[in-house]
C-alpha positions in Angstrom: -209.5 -43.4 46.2 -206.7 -43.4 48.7 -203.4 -44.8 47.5 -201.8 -45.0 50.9 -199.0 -47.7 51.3 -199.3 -50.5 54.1 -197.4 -49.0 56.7 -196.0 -50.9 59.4 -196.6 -49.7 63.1 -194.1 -47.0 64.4 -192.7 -46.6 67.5 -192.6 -48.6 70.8 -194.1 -49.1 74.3 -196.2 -46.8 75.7 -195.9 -44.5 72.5 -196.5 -46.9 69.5 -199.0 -45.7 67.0 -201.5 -47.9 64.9 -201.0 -47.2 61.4 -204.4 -45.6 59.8 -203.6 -48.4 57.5 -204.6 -50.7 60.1 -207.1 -49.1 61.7 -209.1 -49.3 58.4 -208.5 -53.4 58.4 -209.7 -53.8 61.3 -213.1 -52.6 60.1 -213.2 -54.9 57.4 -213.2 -58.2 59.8 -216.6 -59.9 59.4 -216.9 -60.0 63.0 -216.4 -56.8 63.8 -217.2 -54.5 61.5 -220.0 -52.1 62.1 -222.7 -51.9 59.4 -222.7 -48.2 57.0 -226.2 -46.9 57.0 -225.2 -43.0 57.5 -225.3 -40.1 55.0 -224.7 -36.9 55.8 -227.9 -35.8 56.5 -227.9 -38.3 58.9 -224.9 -36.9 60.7 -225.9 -33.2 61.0 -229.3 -34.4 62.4 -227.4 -36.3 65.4 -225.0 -33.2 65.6 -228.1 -31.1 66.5 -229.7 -33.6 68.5 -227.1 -34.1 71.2 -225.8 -30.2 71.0 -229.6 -28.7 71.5 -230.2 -30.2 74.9 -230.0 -29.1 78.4 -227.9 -25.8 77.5 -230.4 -24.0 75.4 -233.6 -24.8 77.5 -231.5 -24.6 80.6 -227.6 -22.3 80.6 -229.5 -19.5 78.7 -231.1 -18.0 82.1 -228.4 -18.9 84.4 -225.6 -17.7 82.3 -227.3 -14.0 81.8 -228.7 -13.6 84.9 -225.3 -14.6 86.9 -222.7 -13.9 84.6 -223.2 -12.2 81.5 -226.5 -10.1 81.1 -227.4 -9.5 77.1 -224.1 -10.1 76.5 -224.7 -14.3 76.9 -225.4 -14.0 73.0 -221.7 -13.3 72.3 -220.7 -15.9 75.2 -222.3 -18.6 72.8 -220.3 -17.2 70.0 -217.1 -17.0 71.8 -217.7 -21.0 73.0 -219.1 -21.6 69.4 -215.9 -20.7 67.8 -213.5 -22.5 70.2 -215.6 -25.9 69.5 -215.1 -24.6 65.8 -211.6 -24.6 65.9 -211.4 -28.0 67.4 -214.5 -29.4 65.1 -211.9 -28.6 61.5 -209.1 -30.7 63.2 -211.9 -33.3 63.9 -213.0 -33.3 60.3 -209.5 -34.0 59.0 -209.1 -37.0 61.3 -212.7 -38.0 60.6 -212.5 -38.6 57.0 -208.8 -39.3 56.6 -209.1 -42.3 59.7 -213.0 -43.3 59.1 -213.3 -45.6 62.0 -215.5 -45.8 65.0 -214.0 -44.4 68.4 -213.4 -40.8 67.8 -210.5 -38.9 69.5 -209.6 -42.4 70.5 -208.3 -43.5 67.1 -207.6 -40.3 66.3 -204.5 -40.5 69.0 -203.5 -44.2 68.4 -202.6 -43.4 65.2 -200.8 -39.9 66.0 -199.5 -39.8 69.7 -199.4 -43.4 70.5 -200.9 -46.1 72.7 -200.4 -44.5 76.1 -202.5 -41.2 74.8 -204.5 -42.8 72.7 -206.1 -45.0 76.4 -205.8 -41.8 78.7 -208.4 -40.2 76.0 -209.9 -43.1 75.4 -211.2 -43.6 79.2 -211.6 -39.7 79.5 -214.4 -40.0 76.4 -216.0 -43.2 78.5 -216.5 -40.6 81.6 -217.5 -37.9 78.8 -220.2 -39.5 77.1 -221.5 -42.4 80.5 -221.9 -39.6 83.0 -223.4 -37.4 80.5 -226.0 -39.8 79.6 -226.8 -40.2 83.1 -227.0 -36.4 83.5 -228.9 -36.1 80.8 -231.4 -39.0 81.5 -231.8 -37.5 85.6 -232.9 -34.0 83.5 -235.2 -35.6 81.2 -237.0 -37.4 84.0 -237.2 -33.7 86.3 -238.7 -32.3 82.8 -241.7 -35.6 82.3 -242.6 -35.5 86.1 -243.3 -31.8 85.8 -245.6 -32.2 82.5 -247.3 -34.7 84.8 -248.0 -32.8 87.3 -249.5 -30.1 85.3 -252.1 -32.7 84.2 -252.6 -33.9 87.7 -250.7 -37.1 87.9 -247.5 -37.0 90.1 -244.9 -40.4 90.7 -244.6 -41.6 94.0 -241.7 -40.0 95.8 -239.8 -43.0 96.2 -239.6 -43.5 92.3 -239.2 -39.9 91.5 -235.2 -40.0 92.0 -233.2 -40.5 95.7 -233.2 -36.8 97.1 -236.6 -37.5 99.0 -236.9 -37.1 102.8 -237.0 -40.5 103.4 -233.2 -40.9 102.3 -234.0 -43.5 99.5 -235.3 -42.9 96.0 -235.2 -44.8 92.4 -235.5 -42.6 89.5 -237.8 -44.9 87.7 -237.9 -42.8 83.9 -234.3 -41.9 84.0 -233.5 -45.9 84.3 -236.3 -46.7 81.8 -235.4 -44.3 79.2 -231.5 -45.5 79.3 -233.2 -49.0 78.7 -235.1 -48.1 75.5 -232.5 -46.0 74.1 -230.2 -49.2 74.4 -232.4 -51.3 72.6 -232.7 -48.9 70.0 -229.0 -48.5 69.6 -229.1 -52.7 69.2 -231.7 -53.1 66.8 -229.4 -50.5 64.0 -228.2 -47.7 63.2 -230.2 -46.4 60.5 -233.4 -46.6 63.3 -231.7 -44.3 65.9 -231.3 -42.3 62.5 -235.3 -42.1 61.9 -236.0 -41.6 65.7 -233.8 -39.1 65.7 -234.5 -37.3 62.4 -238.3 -37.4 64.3 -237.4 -35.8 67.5 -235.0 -33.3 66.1 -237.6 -32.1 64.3 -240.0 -31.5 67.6 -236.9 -30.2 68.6 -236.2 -27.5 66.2 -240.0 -26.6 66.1 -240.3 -25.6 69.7 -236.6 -23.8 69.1 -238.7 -21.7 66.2 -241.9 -20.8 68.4 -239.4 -19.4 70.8 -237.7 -17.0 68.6 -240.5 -16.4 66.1 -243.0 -15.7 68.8 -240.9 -14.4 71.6 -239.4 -12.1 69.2 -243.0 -10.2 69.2 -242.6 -9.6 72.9 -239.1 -7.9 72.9 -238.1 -4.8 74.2 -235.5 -2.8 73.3 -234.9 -1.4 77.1 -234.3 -5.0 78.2 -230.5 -4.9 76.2 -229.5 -2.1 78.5 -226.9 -2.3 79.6 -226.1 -4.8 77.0 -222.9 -5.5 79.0 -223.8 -4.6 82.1 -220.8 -3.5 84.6 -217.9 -6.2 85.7 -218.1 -7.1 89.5 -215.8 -9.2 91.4 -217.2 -13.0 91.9 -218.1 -13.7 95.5 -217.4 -16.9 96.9 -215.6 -19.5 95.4 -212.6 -20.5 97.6 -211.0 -23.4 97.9 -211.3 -26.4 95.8 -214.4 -24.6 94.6 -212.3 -21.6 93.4 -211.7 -21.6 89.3 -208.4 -23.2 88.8 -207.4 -20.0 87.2 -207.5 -18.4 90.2 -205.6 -20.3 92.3 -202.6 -20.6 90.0 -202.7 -17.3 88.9 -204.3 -15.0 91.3 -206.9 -14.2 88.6 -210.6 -14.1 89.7 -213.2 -14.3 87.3 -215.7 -11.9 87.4 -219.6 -11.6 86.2 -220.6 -9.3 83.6 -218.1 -6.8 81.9 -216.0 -8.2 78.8 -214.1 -10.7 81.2 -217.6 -11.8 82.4 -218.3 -12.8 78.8 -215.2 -15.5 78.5 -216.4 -16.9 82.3 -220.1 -17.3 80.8 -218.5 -19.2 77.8 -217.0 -21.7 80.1 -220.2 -22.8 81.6 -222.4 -22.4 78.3 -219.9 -24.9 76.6 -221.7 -27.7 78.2 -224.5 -25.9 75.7 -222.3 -27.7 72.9 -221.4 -30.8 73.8 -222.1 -33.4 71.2 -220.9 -32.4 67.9 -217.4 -34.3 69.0 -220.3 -37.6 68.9 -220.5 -37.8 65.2 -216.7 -38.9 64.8 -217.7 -41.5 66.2 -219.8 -42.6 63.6 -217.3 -42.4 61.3 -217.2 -46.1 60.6 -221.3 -46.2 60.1 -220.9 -43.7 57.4 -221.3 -44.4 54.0 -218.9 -41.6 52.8 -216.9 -40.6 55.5 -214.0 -38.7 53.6 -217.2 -36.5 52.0 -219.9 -37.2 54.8 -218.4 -36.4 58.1 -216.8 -33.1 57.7 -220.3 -31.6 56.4 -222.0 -33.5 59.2 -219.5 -32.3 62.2 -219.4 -28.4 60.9 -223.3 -28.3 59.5 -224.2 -29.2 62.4 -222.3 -27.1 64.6 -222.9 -23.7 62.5 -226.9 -24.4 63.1 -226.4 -25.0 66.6 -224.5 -21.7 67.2 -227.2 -19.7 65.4 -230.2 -21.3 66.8 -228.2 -20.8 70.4 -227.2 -17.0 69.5 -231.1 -16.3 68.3 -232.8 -17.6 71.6 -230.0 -15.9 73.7 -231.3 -12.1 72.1 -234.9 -13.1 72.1 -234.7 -14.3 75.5 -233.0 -11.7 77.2 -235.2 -8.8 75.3 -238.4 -10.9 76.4 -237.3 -9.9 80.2 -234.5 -8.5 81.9 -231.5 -10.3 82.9 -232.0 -10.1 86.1 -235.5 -11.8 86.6 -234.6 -14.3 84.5 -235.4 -18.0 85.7 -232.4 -19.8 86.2 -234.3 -23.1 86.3 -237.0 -22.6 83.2 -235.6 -19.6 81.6 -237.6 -20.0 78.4 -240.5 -21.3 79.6 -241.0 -19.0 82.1 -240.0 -16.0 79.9 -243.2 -16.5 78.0 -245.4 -16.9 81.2 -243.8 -13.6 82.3 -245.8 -11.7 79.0 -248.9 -13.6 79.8 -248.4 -16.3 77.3 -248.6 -19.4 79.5 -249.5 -22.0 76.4 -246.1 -21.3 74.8 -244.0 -22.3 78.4 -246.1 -25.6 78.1 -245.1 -26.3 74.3 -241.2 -25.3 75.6 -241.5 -27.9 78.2 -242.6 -30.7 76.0 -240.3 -30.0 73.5 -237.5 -29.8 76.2 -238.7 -33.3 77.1 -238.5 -34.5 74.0 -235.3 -32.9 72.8 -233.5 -34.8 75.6 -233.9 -38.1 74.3 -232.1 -37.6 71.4 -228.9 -36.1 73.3 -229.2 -38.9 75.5 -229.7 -41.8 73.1 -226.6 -39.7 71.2 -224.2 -39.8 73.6 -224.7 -43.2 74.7 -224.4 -44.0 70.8 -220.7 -42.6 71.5 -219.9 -44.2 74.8 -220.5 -47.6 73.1 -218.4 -46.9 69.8 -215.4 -45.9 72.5 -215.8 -49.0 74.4 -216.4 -50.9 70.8 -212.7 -49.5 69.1 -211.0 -50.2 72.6 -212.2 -53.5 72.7 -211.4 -54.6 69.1 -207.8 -53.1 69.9 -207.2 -55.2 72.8 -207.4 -52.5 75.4 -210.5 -53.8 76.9 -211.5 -57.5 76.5 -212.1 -58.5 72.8 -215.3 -60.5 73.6 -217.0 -57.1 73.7 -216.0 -56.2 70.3 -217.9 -58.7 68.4 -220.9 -57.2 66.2 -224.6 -58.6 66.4 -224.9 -60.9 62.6 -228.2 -59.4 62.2 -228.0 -56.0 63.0 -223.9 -54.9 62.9 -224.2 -53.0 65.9 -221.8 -53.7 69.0 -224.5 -54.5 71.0 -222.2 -56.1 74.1 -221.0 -53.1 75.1 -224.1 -51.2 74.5 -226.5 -53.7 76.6 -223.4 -53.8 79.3 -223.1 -50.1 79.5 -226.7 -49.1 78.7 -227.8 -51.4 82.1 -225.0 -50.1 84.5 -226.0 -46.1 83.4 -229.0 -47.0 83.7 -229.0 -47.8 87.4 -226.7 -44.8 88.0 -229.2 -42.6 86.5 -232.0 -44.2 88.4 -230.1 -44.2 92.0 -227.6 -41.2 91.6 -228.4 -37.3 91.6 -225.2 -36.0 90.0 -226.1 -32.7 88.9 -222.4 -31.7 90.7 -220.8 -33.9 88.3 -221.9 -32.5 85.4 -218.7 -30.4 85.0 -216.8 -33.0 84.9 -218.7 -33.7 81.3 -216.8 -30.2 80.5 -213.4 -31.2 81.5 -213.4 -34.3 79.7 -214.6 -32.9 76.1 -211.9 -30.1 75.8 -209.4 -32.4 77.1 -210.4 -34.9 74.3 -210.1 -31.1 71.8 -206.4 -30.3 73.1 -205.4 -34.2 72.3 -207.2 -34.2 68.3 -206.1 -30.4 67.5 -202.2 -32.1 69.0 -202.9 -35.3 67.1 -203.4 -32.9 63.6 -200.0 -31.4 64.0 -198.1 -34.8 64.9 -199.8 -36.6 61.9 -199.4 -33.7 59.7 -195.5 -34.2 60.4 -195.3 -38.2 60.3 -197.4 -39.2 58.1 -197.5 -36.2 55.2 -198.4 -38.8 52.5 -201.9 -39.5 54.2 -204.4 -39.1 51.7 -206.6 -36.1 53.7 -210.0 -35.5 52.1 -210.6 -32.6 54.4 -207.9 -30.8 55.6 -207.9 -28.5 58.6 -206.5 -24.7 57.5 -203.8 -22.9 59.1 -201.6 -25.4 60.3 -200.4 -26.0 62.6 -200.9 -22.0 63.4 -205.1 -23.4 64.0 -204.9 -26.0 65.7 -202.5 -24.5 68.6 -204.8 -21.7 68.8 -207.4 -24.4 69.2 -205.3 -26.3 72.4 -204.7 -22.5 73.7 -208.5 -21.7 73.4 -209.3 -25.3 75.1 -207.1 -24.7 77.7 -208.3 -21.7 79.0 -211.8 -22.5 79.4 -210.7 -25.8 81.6 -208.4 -23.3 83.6 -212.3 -21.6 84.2 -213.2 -25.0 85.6 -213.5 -25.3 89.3 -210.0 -26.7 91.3 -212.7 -29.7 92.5 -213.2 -30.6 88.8 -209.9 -31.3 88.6 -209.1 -33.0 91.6 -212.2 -35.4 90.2 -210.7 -35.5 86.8 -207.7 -36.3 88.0 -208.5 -39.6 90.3 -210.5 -40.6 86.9 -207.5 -40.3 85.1 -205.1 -42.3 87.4 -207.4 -45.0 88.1 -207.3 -45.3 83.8 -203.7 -45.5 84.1 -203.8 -48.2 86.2 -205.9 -50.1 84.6 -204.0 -49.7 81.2 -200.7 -51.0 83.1 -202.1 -53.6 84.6 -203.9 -55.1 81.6 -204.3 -52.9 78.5 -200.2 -53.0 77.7 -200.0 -56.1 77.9 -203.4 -57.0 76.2 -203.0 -54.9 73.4 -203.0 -56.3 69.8 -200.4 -53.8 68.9 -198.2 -55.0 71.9 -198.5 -58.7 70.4 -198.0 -57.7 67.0 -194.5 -56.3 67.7 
């Protein structure tokens, strides 16, 4: 049992913090306080079901027939361990502030107000746009195991990049609508519909390295890391930012290949950053969400490590399928039933990292809301179910319709961007709490500091430098357009703001 003092809020303007004292109160109004259903069981099963998504069925064949070869194994370890450096400072801030928004909180009640908004409407970009991403995917992966069985949706409801300039992606819009209903009706039922599809999940992640590894061959690994060549292309604003600061191009293959290949497989990893915010839906969150943020991130990384090698010995780098990599790895040795049980399960796994991250875009929205950052009528819970189901009906419909009428594939990056900007702000947040507030109780406390946590910002830092100059520029006009918004009615809105 903690025995924190109240604390009064520190600071002023732009920079004030909310006390962790506070942030806990404000859990305990009747009106909006989310109900706790979670164990930690419950939070490593959504930690794998958002991480295994698009990456593993998808980045494997891209990232080792473009960039890395073999070598895409240790590309997922080298991207593993910089989300593991930023997943211990989240499980300090995870059990010692237990309360729904994530990164969010996390900077209210370390770097102030102003931070704690900028990351705030960076996570609502994060998590909405990939939903939508996610949600477009899942619908390419259904209307291909239709066609296989001979029925195939009309073009004009098959997604808008069809001849006849007009489209409406009807299943990407329908599955953002059940997935919000689920979210409404409780938490503990997107628990059991996830705990269900994880399981498909992991099953079809087990055929492919049980049975692919019967069709491996040793001459496939060689070279295991094949010989660094310059990248072609990539000028301009679709140059890596790297590059045009520094002078430094990236190059495919080699060692230096392996650190490019990282940055792109991260997207492989988005989602473990999700749990936090459950946080508040957690029955034991000081115990719970540490084991549930690194348990699932550990089995994610193997899982991802183990289908990079089988992969990539199943065929050779270079006639990997960038598209179906898995799938089509199996047709490739004559075993066509297997690419069809990969494709189901890839269809299946999707739902779970997009009902997952729209679970997080809504618990954002929810702790802004209930701070005053964004209008307080959507922070009221349902008196049946304890689920903020404002924002998630508000943001589940308007996703929706940007799944259904928006190909964004090119956006996706901009998923990247957002989640290690969201890492550099907790692993900043550890160190600044760590010196104001030493007598927090901390039932999980991150190692090394502040030594870890700068290593993590480095680490961070340097795969958004990979990041094309575009994503930036994108990034950046997301950014100031929050800023603006927080000036013109967040500061003055805020509960902390009337408070003082």
């Amino acid at each position: 049992m903690s025995t924190q003092q109240d604390t009064p809020p520190s600071g002023k303007g732009l920079f004030r913090t909310k006390t962790v004292e506070q942030s806990i109160r404000d859990t305990e109004e009747p009106e909006h306080a989310l109900k706790k259903s979670l164990s930690a069981l419950d939070l490593t099963v959504f930690g794998v079901g958002v991480i295994i998504g698009t990456g593993i069925f998808v980045l494997t064949g891209k990232v080792a027939k473009e960039t890395a070869g073999p070598a895409t194994a240790l590309a997922f370890v080298a991207a593993g361990i910089v989300c593991a450096l930023a997943a211990l400072c989240y499980a300090e801030f995870a059990s010692t502030v237990p309360v729904a928004g994530s990164a969010y909180t996390f900077s209210y009640a370390s770097l102030g107000e102003l931070v704690a908004w900028i990351i705030g409407w960076d996570l609502v970009l994060e998590f909405a746009l990939g939903t939508a991403v996610v949600a477009v995917g899942w619908s390419g992966y259904v209307r291909s195991l239709m066609d296989n069985i001979g029925w195939t949706m009309p073009e004009v409801l098959s997604g808008p990049d069809v001849a006849s300039g007009f489209g409406f992606d009807i299943l990407a819009f329908a599955l953002v609508l059940i997935l919000t209903v689920i979210l409404v009706l409780g938490m503990k039922l997107s628990a059991r519909v996830t705990t269900v599809v994880v399981a498909i999940k992991l099953a079809v992640v087990a055929i492919v390295i049980i049975a692919g590894a019967f069709f491996i061959k040793s001459a496939n690994y060689s070279p295991f890391i094949p010989e660094a060549e310059k990248q072609t292309g990539g000028s301009g604003l679709d140059a890596p930012l790297v590059q045009l600061i520094f002078g430094y191009q990236p190059t495919n293959f080699g060692i230096m290949g392996i650190f490019t290949a990282a940055s792109i497989v991260f997207f492989a990893f988005i989602g473990f950053d999700v749990v936090a915010t459950a946080a508040e839906e957690t029955k034991l969150p000081q115990r719970d969400m540490p084991r549930g943020i690194l348990a699932s991130l550990v089995i994610c990384t193997l899982l991802y490590v183990a289908v990079s090698i089988v992969v990539t010995g199943m065929q050779h780098y270079s006639e990997l399928s960038v598209s179906a990599p898995l799938a089509d790895a199996f047709k490739a040795v004559g075993h066509p039933f297997y690419a069809g049980v990969i494709s189901f399960g890839a269809a299946v796994g999707l739902t779970t990292v997009c009902m997952i991250l729209l679970l997080g875009q809504t618990r954002v929205f929810f702790a802004m809301s209930r701070d005053g950052l964004l209008p307080r009528f959507f922070s009221v819970t349902h008196p049946r179910f304890g689920t903020p189901y404002r924002p998630t009906i508000l943001l589940g419909v308007i996703i929706a319709i940007v799944a259904g009428f928006t190909s964004i594939n090119e956006l996706a990056t901009l998923v990247n961007i957002g989640t290690l900007f969201a890492f550099v702000v907790v692993a900043l947040g550890v160190i600044v709490l760590r010196r104001t507030r030493p007598d927090l109780h901390r039932a999980f406390r991150t190692p090394w500091v502040p030594l870890l946590p700068i290593v993590s910002v480095a680490a961070s830092v340097w795969l958004m430098l990979n990041l094309p100059a575009e994503t930036w520029l994108r990034f950046g006009i997301w950014m100031a357009l929050g800023v603006i918004i927080y000036f013109v009615y967040g500061r003055r809105n805020s509960r902390m703001a009337k408070a003082s």
